[in-house]
N, C-alpha and C positions, 0 to 999 in steps of 0.2 A: 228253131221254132219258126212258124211262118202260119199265116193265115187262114181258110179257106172256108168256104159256102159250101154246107153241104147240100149234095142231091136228094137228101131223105129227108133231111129236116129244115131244112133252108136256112140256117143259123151259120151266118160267119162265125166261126171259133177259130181260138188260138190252139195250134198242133204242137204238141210236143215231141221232142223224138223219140221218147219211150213209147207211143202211137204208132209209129213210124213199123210195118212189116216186112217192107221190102224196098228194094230199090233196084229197077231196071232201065237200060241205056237202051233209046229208042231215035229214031231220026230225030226227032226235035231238040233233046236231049234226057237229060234224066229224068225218069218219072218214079214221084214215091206212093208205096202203096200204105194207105192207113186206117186205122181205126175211128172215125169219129167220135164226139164223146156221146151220142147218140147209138154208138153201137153198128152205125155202119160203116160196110168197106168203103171206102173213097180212094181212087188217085188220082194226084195232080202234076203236072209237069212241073219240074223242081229246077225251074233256070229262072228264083226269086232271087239272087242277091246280082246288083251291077256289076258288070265284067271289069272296073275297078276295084273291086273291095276284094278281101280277103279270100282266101279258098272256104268253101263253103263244107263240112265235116258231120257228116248226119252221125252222132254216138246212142249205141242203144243200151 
């Protein structure tokens, strides 16, 4: 799960990974593609957890 502002509705919501459509590796790093609960596509670059913590596991 993690965060995000949408561009359509402008509502910070909490994303779950069943939202989640894709996931693509880009220079920055990963970026997930998803569904808002607005109904719009959003994606966001997906390097949200500290490069201390756990490995991070998107399950759909």
């Amino acid at each position: 799960m993690f965060t995000h502002v949408c561009t359509a509705c402008a509502k910070r919501q909490l994303i779950f990974p069943s939202q989640v459509t894709a996931v693509a590796e880009s220079e920055q790093g990963p970026v997930a593609t998803f569904t808002c609960w607005c109904g719009a596509e959003q994606s966001a670059l997906y390097s949200l957890a500290p490069a201390t913590s756990s490995k991070v596991v998107l399950a759909a």
